[in-house]
C-alpha positions as CSV (number, residue, x, y, z in Angstrom):
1,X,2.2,-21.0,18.0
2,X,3.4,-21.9,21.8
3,X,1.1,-19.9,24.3
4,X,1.6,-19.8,28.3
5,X,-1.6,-19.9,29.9
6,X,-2.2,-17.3,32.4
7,X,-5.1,-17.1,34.6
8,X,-6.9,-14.0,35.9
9,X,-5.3,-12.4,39.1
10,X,-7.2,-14.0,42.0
11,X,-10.6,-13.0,42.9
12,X,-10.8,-11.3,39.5
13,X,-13.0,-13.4,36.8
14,X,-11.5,-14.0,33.7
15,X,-12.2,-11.3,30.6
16,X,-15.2,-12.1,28.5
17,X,-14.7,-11.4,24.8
18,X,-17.0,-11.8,21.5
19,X,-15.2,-11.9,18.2
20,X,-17.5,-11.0,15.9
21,X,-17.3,-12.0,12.0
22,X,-19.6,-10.8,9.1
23,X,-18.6,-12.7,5.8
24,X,-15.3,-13.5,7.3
25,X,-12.8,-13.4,4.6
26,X,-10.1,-15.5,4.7
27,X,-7.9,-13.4,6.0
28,X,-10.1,-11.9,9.0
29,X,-11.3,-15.7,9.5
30,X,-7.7,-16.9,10.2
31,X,-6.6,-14.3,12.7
32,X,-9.6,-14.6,14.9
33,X,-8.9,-18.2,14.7
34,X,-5.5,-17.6,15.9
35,X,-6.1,-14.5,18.1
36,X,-9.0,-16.6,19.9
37,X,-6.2,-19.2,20.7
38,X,-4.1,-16.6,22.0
39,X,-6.5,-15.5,24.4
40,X,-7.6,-18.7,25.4
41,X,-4.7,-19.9,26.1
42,X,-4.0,-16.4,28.2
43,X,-6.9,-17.3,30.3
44,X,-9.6,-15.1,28.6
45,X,-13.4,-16.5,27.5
46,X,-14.0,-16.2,23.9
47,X,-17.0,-16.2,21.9
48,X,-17.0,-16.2,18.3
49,X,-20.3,-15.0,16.1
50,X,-20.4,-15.6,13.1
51,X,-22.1,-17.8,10.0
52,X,-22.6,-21.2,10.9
53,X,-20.3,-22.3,7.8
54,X,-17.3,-20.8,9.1
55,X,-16.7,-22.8,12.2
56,X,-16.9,-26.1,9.9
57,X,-13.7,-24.1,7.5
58,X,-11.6,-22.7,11.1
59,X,-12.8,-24.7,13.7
60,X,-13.0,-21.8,17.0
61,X,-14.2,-24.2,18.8
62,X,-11.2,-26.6,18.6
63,X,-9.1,-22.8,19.5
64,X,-11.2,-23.1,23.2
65,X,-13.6,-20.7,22.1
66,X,-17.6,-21.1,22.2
67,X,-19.0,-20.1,18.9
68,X,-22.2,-19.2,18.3
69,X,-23.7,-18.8,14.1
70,X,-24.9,-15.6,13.6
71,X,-25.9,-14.9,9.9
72,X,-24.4,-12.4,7.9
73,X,-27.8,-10.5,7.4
74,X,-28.1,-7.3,9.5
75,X,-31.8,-7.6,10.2
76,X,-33.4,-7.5,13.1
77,X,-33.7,-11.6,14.2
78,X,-29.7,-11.4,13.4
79,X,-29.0,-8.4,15.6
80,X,-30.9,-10.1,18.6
81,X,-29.4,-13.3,18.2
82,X,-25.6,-11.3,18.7
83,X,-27.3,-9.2,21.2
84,X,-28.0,-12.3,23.4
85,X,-24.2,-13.7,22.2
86,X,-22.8,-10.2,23.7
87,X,-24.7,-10.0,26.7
88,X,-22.7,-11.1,29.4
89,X,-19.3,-9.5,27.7
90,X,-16.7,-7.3,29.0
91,X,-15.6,-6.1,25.0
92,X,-16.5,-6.8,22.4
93,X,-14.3,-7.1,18.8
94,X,-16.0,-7.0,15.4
95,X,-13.9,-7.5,12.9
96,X,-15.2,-5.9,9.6
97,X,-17.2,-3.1,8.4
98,X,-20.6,-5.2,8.4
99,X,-19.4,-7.0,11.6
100,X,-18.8,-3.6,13.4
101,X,-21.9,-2.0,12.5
102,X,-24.2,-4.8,13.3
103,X,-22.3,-5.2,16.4
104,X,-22.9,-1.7,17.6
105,X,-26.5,-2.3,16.7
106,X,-26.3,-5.2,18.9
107,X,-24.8,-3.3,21.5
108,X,-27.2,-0.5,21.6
109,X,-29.6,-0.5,24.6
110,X,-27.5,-3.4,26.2
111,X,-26.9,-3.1,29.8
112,X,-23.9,-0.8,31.0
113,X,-20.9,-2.4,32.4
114,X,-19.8,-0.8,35.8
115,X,-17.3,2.0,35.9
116,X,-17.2,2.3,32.3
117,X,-20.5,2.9,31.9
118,X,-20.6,0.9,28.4
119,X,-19.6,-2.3,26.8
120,X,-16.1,-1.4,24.5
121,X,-16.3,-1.8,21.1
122,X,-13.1,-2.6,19.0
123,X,-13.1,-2.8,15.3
124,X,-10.1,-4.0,13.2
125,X,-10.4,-3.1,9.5
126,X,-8.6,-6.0,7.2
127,X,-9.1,-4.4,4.2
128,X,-11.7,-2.2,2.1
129,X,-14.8,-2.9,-0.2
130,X,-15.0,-1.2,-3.5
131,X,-18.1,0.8,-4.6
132,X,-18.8,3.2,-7.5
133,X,-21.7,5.9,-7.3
134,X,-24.3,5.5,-4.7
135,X,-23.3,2.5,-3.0
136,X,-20.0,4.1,-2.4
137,X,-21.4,7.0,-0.7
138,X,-23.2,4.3,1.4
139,X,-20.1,2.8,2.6
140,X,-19.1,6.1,3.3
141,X,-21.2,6.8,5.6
142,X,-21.2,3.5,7.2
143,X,-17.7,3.6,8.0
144,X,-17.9,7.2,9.4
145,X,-20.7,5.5,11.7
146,X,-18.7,2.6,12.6
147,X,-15.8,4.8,13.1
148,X,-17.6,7.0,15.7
149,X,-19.2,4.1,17.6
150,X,-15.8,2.0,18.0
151,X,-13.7,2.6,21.1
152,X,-10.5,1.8,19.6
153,X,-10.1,1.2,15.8
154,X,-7.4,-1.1,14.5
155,X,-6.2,-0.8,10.9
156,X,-3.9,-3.8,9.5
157,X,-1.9,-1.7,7.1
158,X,-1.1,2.5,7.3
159,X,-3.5,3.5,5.1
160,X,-6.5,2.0,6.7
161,X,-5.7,4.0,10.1
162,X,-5.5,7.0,7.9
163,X,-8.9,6.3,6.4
164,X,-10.7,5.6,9.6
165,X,-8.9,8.6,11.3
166,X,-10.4,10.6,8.1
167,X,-14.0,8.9,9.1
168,X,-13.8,10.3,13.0
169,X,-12.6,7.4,14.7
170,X,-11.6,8.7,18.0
171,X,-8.8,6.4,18.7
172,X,-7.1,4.4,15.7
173,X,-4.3,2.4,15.6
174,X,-1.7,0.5,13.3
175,X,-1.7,-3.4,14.0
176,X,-0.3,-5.4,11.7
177,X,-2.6,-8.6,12.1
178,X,0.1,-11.8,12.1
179,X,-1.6,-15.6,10.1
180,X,-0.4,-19.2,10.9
181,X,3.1,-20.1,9.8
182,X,2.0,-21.5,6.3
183,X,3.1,-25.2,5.7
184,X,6.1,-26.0,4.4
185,X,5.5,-29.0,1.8
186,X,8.4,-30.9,1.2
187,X,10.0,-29.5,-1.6
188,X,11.4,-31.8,-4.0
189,X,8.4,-34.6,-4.0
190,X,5.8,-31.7,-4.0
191,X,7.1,-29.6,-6.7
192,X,7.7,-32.2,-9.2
193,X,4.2,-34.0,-8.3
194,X,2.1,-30.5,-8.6
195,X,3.7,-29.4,-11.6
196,X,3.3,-32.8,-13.6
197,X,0.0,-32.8,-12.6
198,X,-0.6,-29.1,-14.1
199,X,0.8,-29.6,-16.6
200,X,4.0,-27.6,-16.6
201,X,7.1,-29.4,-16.2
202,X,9.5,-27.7,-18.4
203,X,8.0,-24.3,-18.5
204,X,7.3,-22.1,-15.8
205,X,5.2,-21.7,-13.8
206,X,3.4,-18.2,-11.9
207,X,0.5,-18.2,-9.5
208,X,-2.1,-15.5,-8.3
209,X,-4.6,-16.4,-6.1
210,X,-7.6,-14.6,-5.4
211,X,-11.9,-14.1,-5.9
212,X,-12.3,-13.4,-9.0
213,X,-13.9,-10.0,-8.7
214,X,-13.5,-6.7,-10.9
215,X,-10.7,-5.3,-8.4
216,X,-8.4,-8.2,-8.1
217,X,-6.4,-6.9,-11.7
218,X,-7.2,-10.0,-13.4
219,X,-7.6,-8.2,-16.6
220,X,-4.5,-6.5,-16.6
221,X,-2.6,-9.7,-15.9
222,X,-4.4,-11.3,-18.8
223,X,-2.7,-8.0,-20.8
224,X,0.3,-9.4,-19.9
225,X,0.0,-12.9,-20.2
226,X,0.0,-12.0,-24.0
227,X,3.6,-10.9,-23.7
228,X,4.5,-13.6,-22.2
229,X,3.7,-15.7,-25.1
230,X,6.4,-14.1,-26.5
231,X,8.7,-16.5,-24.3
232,X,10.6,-19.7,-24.9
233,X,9.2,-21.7,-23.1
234,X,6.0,-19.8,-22.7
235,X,4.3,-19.7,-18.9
236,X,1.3,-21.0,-17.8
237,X,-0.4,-18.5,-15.7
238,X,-2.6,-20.2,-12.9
239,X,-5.5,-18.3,-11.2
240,X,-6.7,-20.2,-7.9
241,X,-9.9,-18.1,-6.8
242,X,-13.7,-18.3,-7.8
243,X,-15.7,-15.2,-8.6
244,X,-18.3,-13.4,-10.8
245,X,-15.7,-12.5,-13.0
246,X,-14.9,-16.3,-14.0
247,X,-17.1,-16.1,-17.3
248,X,-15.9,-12.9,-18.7
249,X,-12.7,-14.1,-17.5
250,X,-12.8,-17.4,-19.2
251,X,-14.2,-16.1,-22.5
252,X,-10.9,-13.8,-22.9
253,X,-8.8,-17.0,-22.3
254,X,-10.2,-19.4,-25.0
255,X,-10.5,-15.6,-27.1
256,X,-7.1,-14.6,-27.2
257,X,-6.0,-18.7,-26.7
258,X,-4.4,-17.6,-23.3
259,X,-1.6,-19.1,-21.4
260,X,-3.6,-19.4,-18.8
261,X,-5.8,-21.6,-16.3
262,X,-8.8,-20.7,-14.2
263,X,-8.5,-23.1,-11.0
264,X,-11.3,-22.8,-9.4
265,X,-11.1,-22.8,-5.8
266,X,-7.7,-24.4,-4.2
267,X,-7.3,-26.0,-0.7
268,X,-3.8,-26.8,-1.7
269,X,-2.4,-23.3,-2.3
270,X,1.0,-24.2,-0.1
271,X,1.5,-26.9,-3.0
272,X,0.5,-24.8,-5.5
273,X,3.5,-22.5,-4.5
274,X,6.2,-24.9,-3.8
275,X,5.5,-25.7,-7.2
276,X,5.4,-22.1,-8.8
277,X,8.3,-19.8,-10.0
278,X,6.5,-16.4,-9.5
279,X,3.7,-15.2,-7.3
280,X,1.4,-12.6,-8.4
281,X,-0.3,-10.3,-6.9
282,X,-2.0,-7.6,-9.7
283,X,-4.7,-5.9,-7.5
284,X,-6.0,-2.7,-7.4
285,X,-6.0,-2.7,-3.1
286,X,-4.4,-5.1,-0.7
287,X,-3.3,-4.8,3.4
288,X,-1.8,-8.0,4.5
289,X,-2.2,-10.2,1.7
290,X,-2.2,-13.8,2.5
291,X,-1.0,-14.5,-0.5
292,X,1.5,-12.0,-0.2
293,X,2.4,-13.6,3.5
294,X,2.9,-17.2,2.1
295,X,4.9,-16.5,-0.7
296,X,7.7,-14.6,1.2
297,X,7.8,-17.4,3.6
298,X,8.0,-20.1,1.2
299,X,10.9,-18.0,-1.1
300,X,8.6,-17.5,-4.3
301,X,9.3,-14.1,-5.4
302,X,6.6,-12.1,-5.6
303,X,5.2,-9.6,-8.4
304,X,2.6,-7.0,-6.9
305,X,0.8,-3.8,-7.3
306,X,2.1,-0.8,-5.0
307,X,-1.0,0.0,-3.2
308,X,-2.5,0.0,0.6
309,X,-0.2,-1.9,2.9
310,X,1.7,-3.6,0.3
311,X,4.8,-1.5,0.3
312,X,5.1,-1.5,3.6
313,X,4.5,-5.3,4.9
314,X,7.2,-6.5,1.6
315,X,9.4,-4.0,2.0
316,X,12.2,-4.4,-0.9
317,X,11.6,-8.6,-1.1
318,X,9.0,-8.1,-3.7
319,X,9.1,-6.3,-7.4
320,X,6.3,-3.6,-7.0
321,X,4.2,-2.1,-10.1
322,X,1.6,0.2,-10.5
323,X,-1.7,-0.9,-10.8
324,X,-3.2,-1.5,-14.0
325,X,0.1,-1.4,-15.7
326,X,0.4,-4.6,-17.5
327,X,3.6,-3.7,-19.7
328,X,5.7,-3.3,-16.0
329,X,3.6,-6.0,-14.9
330,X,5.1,-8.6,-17.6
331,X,8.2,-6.7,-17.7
332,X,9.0,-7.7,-14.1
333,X,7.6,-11.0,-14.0
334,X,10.4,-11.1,-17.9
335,X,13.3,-10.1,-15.7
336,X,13.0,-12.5,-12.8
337,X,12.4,-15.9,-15.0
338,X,15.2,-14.9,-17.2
339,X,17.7,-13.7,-14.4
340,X,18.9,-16.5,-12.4
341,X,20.4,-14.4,-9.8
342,X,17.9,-11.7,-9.6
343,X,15.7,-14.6,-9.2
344,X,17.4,-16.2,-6.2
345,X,18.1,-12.7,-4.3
346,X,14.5,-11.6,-4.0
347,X,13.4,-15.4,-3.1
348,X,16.0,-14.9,0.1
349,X,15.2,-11.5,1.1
350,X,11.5,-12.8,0.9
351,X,12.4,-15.0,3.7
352,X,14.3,-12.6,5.3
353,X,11.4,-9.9,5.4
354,X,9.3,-12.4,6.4
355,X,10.9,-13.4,9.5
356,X,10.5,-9.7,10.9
357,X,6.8,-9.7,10.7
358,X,5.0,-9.4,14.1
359,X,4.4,-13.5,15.2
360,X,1.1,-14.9,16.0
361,X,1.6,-14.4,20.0
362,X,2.6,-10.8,19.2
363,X,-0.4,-9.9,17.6
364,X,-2.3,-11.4,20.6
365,X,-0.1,-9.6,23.2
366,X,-0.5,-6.2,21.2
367,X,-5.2,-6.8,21.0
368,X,-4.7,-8.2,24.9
369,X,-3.4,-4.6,25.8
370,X,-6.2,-3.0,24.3
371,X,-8.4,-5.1,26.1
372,X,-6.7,-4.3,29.6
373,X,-6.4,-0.5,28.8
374,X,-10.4,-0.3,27.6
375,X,-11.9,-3.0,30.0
376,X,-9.5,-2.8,33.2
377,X,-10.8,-6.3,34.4
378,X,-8.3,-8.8,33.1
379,X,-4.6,-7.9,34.0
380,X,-1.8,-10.9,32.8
């Protein structure tokens, strides 16, 4: 990503900022590491709170940002360590559920900042949690609080603006968060080498990747891999992820004798799909997958589910199925390894739809001018 650094008009000090971070999934991990490069590099200070283990997996600091470990827990000690990390800020950006509430917990009682009488809060959902019973009427309420307290709410994919607009957000937004560029392995040598190694040089070979958690649709994919046994020769189905739902998982596997291997989890997922002939994505709920994100880049055609911001960010350079439907699931995934051509044309308008996502350096333009219109202290 190429920035141009541009200072704060003269006489002005530069925008203060604190990213905040709960559990940081991968996806809301990465685009704080890249928006806090963005700003950096546009002349903004960033501080980044979250736990400690995170800055050893993205590095913020190595972005230009000061980072400060903040545990997950929202308990008192937490909230008045992030309470001294958002002291002296202008905004402050929680990105999360957990992050936004403990944030405006944080944030409570803190001094005003002149003419706005308040610090901003921003919140940018990346995805949902799952609940049943109680605990979902919990979250409930918790978003409808977080909602309330934010200043300007951001939602990755359509569907999450409509839900935080249904929770009284005041002000909520559609903005498609953009990751890294992934990297591009070199093909040939990297294909041939991660196949041999899995084992799957003359079949093929399809790829999810994922935690291994009762929402993911690991269980319906499993339903299908017993269709594909059917095949000559028959897939191997690879899972990269780690979960609570490895054992259960694992136990239908070596059950049913499976096609299919638990990985465990994968630093090497690029590899992983240079080497694979189908991604898959079987999940009951996704925005922007990542996995969704590096497959269309690469040119793996992708299988997924037709729910939250799925439709939109593929477009038609995926084969969508409904969730839980593991007959169209192993349907589709039938028709692209035996059609050649049907293959090839959804591998290039992968590529294609990928190239009209929103670039890293749009993303940080489009948070920036939130931060000028809510803080009015930083102008590029």
């Amino acid at each position: 990503m190429t920035h141009v650094s541009s200072p704060p008009p003269q006489g002005r000090p530069p925008l203060r900022t604190v990213q905040v971070l709960g559990g940081g999934s991968a996806g809301s991990s990465a685009h704080v590491r890249s928006l806090s490069a963005g700003l950096v590099a546009r002349g903004v200070r960033v501080t980044v709170c979250a736990p400690a283990e995170l800055d050893g997996m993205y590095d913020f600091t190595a972005a230009g940002a000061e980072f400060v470990p903040v545990p997950r827990r929202s308990d008192p000690v937490s909230v008045v360590a992030l309470r001294g990390a958002c002291a002296e800020a202008d905004l402050v950006h929680a990105h999360g559920l957990h992050a936004a509430l403990r944030s405006s917990l944080a944030l409570r009682g803190r001094r005003p900042v002149p003419v706005l009488g308040r610090t901003p809060l921003v919140v940018t959902w990346h995805t949902r949690a799952y609940a049943e019973g109680a605990r979902a009427r919990v979250q409930r309420l918790l978003e409808r609080r977080v909602a309330r307290s934010s200043a300007v709410l951001l939602g990755t994919s359509s569907d999450l603006v409509d839900r935080a607009r249904g929770s009284g957000a005041r002000d909520a937004r559609l903005a498609p968060v953009a990751f890294p560029a992934p990297r591009r392995p070199v093909p040939d040598e990297t294909h041939h080498k991660t196949r041999a190694e899995l084992g799957a040089v003359d079949r093929p070979l399809l790829l999810a990747v994922g935690s291994l958690d009762r929402y993911r649709g690991y269980d319906t994919l499993l339903d299908a891999a017993r269709t594909w046994r059917g095949l000559a020769p028959v897939p191997l189905v690879l899972i990269a992820g780690e979960g609570p739902e490895r054992g259960p998982l694992q136990r239908r596997i070596d059950a049913e004798g499976l096609p299919v291997r638990l990985l465990g989890r994968r630093g090497d997922v690029p590899d992983l799909l240079a080497a694979a002939d189908v991604a898959l994505l079987p999940s009951r709920w996704e925005s922007r997958s990542i996995l969704a994100h590096e497959a269309l880049h690469a040119g793996v055609p992708l299988v997924a589910t037709a729910v939250g911001g799925l439709p939109e960010l593929v477009g038609d350079a995926a084969a969508l199925v409904p969730y839980g439907d593991a007959p169209a699931l192993a349907t589709s995934v039938t028709r692209l390894l035996t059609d050649p051509a049907r293959h090839a044309r959804l591998s290039a308008n992968g590529r294609t739809q990928a190239a009209s996502w929103p670039t890293e350096d749009d993303t940080v333009a489009q948070v920036l001018s939130v931060y000028d219109e809510l803080a009015g202290a930083f102008r590029r």
